[in-house]
Backbone bond lengths (Angstrom), bond angles and torsions (degrees), N, CA, C in turn:
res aa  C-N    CA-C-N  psi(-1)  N-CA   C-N-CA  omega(-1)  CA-C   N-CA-C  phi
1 X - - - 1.459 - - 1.534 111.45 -
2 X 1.450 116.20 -50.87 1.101 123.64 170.84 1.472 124.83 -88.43
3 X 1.155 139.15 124.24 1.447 135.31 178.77 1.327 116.70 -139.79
4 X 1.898 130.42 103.95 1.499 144.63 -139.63 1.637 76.98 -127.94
5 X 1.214 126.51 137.34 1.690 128.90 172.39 1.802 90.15 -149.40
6 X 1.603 99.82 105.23 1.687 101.88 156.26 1.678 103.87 69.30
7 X 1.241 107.86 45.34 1.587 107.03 -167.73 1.611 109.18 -87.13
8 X 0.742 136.44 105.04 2.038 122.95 173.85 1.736 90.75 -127.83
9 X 1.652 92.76 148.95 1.261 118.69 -175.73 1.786 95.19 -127.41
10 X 1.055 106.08 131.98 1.737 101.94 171.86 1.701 94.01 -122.54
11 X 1.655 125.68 149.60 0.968 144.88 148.61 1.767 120.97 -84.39
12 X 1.111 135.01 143.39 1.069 146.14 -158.59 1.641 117.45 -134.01
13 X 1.319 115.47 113.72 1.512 97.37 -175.98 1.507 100.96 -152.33
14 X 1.741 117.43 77.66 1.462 129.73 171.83 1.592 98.29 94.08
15 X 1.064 107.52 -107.94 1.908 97.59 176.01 1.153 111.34 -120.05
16 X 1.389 121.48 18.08 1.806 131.42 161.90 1.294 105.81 -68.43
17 X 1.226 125.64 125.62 1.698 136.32 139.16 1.341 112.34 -90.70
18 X 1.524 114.65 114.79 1.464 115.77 171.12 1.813 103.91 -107.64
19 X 1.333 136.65 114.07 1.324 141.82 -164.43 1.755 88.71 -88.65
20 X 1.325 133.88 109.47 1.241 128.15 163.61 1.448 93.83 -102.82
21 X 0.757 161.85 50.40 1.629 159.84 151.63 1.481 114.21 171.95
22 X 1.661 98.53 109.21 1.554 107.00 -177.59 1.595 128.33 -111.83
23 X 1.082 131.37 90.51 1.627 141.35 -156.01 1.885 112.66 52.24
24 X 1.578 105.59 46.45 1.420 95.64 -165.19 1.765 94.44 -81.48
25 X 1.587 108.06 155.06 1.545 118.05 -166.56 1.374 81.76 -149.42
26 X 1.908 114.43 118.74 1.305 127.88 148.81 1.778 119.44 -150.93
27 X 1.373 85.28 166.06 1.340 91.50 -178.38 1.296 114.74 -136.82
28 X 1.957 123.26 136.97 1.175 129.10 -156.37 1.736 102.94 -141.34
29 X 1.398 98.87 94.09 1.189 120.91 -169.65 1.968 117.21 -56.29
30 X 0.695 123.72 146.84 1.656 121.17 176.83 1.566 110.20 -61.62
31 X 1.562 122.05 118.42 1.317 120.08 168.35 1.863 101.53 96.62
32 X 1.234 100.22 -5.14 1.629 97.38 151.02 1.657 159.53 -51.47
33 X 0.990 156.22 164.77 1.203 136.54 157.20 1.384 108.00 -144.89
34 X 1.629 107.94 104.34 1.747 108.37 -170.21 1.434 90.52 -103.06
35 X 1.215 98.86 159.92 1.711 122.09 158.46 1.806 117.50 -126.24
36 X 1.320 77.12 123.63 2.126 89.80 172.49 1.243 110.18 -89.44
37 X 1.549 131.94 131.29 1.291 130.09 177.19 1.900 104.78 -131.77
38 X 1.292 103.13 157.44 1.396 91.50 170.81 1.694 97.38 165.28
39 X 1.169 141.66 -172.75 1.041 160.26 -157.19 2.080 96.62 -103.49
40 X 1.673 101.87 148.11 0.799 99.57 172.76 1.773 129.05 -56.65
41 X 1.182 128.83 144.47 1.336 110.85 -161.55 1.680 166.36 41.98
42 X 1.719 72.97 33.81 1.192 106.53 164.75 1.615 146.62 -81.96
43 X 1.566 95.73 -5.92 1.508 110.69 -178.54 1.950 110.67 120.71
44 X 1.166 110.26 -15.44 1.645 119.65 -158.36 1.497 73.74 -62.68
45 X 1.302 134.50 -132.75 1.470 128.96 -158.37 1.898 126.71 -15.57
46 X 1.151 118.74 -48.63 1.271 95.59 143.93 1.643 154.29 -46.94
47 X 1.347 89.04 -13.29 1.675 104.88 170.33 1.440 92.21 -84.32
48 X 1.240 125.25 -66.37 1.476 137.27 -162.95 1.461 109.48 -30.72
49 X 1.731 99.35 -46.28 1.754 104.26 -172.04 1.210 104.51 -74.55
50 X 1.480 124.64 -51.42 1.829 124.99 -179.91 1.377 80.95 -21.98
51 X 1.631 125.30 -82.59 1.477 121.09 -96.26 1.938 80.62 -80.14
52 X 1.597 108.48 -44.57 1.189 98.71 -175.48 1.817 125.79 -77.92
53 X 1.317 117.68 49.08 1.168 119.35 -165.34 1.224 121.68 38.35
54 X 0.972 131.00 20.83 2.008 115.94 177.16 1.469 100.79 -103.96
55 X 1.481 140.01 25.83 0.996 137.28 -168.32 1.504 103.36 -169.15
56 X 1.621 105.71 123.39 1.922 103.32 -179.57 1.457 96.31 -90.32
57 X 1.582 109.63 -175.97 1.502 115.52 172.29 1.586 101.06 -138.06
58 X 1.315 109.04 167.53 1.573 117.54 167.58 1.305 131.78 -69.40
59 X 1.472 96.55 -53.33 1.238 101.16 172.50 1.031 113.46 -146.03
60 X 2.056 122.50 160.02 1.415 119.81 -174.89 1.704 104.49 137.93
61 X 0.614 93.41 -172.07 1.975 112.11 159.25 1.374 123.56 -144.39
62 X 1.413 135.96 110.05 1.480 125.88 157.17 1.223 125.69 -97.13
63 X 1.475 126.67 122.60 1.471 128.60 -171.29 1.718 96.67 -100.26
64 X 1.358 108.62 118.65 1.368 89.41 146.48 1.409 121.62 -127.95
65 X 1.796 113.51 145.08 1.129 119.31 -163.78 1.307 126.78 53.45
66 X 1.908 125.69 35.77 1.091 119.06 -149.62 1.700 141.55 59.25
67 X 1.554 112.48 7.82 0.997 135.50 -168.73 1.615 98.03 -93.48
68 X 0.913 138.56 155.45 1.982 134.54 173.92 1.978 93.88 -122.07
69 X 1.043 97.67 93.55 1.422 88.24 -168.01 1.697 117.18 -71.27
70 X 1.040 106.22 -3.47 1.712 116.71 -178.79 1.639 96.05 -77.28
71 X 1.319 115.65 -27.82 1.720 104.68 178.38 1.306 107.81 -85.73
72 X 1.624 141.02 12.73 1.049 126.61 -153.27 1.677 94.22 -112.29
73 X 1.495 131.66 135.58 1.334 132.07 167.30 1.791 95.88 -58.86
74 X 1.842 88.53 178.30 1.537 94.62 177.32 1.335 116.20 -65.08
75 X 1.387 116.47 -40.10 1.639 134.65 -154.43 1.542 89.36 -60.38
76 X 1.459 121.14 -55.79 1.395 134.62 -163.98 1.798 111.04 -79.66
77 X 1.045 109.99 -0.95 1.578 135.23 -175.19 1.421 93.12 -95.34
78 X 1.097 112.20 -78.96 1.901 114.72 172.40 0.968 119.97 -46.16
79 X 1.525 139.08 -31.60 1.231 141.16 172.17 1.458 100.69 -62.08
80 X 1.346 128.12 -70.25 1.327 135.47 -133.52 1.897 80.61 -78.61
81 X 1.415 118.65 -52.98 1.870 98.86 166.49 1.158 153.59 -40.27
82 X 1.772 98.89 -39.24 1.136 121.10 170.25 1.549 115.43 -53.34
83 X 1.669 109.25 -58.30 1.431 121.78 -161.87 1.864 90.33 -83.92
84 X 0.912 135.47 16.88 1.803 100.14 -179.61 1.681 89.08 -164.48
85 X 1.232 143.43 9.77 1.103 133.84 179.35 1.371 104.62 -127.53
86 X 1.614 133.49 145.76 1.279 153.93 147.28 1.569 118.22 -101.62
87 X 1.518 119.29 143.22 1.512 122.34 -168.82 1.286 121.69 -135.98
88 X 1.499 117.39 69.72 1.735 101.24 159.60 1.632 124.08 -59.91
89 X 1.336 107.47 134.26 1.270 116.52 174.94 1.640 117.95 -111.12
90 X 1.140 124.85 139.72 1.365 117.19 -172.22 1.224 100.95 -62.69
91 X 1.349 149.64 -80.08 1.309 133.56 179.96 1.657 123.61 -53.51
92 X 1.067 108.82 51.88 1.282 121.18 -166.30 1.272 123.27 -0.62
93 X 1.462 164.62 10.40 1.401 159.21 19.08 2.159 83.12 168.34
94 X 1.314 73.14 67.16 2.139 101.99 162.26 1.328 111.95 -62.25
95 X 1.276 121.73 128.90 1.632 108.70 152.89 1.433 94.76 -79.95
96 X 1.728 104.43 137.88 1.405 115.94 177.86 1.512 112.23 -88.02
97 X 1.126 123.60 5.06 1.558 129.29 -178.61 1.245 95.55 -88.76
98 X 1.442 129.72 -56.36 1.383 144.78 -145.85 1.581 111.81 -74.23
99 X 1.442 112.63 138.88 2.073 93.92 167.45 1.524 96.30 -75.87
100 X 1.601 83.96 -172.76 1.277 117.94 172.21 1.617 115.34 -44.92
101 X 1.536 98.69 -56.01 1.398 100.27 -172.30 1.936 123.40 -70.21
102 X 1.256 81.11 -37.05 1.848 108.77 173.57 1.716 103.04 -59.30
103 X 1.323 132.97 -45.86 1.293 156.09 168.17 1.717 94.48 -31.61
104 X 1.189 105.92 -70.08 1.640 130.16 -159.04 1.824 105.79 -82.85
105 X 1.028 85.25 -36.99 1.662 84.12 -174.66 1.886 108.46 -89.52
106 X 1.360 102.43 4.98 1.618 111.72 176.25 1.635 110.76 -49.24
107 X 1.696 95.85 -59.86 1.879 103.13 -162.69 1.847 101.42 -53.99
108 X 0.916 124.43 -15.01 1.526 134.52 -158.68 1.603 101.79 -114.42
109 X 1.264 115.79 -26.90 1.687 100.07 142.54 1.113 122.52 -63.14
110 X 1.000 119.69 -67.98 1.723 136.52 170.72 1.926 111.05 -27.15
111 X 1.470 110.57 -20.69 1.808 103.85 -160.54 1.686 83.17 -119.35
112 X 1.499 113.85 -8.33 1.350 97.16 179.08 1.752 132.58 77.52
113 X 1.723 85.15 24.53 1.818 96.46 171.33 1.706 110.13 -87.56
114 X 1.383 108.64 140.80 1.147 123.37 175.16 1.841 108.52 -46.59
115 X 1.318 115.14 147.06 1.391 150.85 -163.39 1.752 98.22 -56.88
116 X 1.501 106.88 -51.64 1.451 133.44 -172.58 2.234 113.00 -60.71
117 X 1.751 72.07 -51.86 1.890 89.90 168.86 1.728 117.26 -73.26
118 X 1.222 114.31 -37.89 1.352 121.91 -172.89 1.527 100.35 -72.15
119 X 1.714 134.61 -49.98 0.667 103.39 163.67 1.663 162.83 -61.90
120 X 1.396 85.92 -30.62 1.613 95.61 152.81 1.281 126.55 -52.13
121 X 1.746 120.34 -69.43 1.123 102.05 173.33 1.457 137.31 -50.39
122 X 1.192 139.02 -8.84 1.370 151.19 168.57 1.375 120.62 -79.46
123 X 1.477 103.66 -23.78 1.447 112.40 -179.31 1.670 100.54 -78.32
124 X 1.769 116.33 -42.97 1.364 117.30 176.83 1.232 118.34 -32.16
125 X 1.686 95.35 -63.65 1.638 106.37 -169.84 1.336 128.31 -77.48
126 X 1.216 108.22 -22.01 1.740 112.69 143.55 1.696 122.26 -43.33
127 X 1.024 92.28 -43.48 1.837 91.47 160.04 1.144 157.89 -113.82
128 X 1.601 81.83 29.49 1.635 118.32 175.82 1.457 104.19 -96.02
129 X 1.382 109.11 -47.67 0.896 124.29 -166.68 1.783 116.58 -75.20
130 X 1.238 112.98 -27.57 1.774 135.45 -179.64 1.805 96.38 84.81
131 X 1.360 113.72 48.27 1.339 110.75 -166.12 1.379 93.71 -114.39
132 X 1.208 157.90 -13.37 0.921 128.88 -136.28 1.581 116.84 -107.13
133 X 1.196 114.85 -5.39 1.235 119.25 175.50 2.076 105.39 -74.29
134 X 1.622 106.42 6.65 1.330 106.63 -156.38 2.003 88.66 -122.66
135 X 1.000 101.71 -3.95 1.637 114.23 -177.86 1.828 116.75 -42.41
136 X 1.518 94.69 -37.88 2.138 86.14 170.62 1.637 106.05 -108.85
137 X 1.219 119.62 20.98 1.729 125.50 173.51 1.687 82.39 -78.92
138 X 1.541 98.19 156.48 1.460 112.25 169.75 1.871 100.14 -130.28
139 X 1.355 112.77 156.87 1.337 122.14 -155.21 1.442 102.54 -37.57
140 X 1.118 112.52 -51.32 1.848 108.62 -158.78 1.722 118.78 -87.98
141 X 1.460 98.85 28.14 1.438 111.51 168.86 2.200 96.23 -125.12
142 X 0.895 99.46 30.77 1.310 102.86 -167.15 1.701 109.56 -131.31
143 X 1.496 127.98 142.64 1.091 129.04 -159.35 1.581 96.15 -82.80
144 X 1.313 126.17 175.16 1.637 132.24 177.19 1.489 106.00 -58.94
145 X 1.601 113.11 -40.51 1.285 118.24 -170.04 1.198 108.35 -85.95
146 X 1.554 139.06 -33.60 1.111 146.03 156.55 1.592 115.44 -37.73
147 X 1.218 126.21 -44.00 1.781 134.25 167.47 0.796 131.19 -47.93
148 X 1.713 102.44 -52.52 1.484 132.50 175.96 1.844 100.89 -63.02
149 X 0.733 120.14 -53.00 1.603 132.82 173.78 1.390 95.41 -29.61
150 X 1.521 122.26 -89.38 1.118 145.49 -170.77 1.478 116.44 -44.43
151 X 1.897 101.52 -34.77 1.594 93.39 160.34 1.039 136.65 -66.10
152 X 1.487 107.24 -19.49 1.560 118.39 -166.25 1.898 92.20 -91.51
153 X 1.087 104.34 -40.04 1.429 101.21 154.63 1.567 134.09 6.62
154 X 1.503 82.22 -104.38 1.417 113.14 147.58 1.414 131.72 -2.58
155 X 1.284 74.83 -66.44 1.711 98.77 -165.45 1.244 114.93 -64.61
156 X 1.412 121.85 -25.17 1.491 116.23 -158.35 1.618 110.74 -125.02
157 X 1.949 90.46 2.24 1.946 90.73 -172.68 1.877 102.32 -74.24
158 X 1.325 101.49 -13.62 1.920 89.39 -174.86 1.420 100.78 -93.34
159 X 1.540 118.46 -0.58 1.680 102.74 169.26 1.529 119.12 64.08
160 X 1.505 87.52 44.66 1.698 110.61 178.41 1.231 117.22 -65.05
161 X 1.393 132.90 147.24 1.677 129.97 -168.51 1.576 108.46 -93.97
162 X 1.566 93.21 -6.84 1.956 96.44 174.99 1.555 101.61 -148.08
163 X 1.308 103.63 113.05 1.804 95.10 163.92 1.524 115.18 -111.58
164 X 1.801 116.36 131.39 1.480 117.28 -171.26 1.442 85.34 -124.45
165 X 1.837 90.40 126.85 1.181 133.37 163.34 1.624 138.88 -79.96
166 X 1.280 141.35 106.18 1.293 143.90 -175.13 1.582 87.35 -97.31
167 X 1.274 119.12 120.81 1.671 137.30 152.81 1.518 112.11 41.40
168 X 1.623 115.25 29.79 1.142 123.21 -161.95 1.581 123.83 -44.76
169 X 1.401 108.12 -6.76 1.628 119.94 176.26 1.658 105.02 -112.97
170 X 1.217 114.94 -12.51 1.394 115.03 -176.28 1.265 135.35 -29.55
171 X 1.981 114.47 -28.06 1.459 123.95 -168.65 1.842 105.01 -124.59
172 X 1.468 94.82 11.23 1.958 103.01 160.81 0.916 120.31 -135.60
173 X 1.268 109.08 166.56 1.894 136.31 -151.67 1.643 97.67 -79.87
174 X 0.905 95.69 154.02 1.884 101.69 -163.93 2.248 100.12 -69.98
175 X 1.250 121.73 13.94 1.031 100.55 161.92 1.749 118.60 -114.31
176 X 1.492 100.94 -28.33 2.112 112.16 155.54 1.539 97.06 -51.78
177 X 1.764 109.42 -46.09 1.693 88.92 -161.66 1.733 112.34 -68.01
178 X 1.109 111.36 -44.03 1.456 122.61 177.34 1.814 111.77 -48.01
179 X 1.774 102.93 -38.65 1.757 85.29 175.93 1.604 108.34 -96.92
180 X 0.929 122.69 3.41 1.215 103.92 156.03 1.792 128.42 -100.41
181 X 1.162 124.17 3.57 1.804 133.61 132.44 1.277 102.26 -55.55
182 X 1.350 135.58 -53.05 1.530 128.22 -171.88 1.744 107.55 -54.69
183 X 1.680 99.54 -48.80 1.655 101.52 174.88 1.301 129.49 -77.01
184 X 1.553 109.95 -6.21 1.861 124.15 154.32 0.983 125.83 -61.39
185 X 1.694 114.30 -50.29 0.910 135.86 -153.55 1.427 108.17 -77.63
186 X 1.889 116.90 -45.30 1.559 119.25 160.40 1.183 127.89 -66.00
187 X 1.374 111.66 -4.58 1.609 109.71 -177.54 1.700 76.05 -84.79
188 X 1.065 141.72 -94.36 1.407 155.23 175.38 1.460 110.97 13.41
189 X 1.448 96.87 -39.76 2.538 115.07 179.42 1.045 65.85 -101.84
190 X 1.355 159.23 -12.83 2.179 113.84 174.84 1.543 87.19 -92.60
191 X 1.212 141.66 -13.75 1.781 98.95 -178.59 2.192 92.77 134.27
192 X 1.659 121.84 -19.55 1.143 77.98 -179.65 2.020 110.80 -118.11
193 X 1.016 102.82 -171.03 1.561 117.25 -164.13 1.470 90.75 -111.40
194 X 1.745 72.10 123.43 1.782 115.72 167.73 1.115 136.44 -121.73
195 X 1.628 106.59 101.36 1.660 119.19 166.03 1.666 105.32 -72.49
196 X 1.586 100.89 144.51 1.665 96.02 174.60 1.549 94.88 -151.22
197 X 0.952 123.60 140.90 1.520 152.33 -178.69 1.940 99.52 -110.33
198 X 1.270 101.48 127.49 1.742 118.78 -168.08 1.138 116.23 -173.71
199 X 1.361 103.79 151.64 1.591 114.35 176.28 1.549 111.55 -92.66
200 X 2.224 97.13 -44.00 1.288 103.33 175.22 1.709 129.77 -70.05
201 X 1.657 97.77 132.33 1.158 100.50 157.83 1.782 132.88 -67.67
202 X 0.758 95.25 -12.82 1.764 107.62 172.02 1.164 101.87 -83.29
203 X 1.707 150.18 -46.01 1.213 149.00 174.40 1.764 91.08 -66.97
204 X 1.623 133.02 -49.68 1.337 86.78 -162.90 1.631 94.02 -107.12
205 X 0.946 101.12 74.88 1.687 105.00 153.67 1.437 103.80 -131.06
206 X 1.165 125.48 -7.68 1.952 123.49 155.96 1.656 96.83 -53.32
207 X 1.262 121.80 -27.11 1.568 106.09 -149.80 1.663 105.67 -101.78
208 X 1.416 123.53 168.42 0.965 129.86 -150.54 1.913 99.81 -89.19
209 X 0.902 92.54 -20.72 1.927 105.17 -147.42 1.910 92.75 -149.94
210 X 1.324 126.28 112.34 1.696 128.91 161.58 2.120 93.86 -94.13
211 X 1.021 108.06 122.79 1.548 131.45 144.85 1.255 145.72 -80.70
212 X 1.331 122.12 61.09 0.866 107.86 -166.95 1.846 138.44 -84.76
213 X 1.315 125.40 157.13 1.233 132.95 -165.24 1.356 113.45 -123.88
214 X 1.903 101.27 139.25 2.014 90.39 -179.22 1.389 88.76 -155.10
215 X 1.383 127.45 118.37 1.254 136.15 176.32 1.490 111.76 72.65
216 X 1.289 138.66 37.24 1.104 147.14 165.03 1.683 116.74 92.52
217 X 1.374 90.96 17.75 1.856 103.29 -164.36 1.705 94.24 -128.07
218 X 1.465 108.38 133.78 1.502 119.84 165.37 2.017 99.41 -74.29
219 X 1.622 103.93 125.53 1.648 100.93 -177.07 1.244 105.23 -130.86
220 X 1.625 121.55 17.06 1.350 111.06 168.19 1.859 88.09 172.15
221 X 1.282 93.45 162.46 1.656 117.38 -156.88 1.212 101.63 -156.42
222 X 1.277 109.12 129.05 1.950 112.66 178.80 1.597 90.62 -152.76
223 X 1.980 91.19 138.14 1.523 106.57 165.36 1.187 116.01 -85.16
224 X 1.568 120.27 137.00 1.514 126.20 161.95 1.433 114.28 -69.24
225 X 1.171 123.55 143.57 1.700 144.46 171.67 1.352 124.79 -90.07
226 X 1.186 129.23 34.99 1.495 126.59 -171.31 1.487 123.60 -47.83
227 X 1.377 129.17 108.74 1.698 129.81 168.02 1.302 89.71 -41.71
């Protein structure tokens, strides 16, 4: 699904070159679940954005799905995100006006499903999530882990074929964080592909494949063994 060949991104700031991605080359097969690990500032979230379009690169090629995304305008850039990508962000990035449910049922304004469908699906993930008694709270009556919930929310009501993760347990207590890997991990046995960005080794031992990154370079790769 994913295909990164020779990718480097350099940042620029007066006569600073900062190289956050240096000839990185990967590939992220359909029905996967990778994990990126590495030291703070090493490039792991900058990979994250390449892969999910919110971020160009210098050099390289990324195909996705046979797609060459460097030929694609913006308009057709947003499309191809909209329809096949989902996004937890570590700061979970809430509209603070919005509830809970309004929060979640956003991506599905945006794709243009009927009023009737949106609500259902939102009602699901409200009870996937154990949220739903929290459905007219709006973010800032809501705990850190409670947000984070709602991001992941989000993420999964348009039934995206890839969701990439920044530290998706990062702001809960190791037993929220653990059930929501359990609820990654089944989206992952239903069929979709997971990039995840982490520090924890307990988060990436859900995953199929750890990647790791150190100075803007992938320097080692190990498969997971699941009984």
């Amino acid at each position: 699904m994913i295909n990164l060949h020779h990718i480097s991104k350099i940042y620029k700031s007066n006569s600073v070159e900062t190289h956050a991605l240096s000839n990185v080359s990967l590939e992220v097969a359909e029905g996967e679940f990778v994990s990126i690990m590495g030291p703070s500032g090493c490039g792991k979230t900058t990979l994250l954005n390449i892969m999910g379009l919110l971020d160009g690169f210098d050099q390289g090629l990324y195909v996705f799905d046979s797609t060459d995304v460097k030929k694609l305008n913006e308009k057709s850039r947003v499309k191809l995100r909209k329809s096949n990508i989902g996004f937890i962000f570590q700061n979970f990035n809430l509209l603070d006006d919005l509830t809970v449910f309004e929060n979640i049922e956003l991506p599905l304004v945006y794709l243009g499903v009927k009023a009737a469908e949106r609500r259902e699906r939102v009602k699901q993930v409200l009870h996937q999530i154990a949220l739903g008694h929290r459905m007219d709270h709006f973010p800032h009556q809501l705990s850190g882990g409670q947000q984070q919930k709602v991001a992941i929310g989000r993420a999964i009501v348009s039934k995206p074929r890839i969701i990439l993760a920044d530290e998706p347990t990062g702001n809960l207590d190791s037993a929220q964080g653990n059930e929501i890997m359990e609820t990654l991990s089944s989206l992952n046995e239903a069929g979709t592909t997971l990039v995840m960005v982490t520090h924890s080794m307990n988060d990436a031992s859900y995953s199929n494949r750890i990647v790791k990154l150190m100075d803007g370079q992938i320097v080692a790769e190990k498969a997971l063994l699941h009984a």
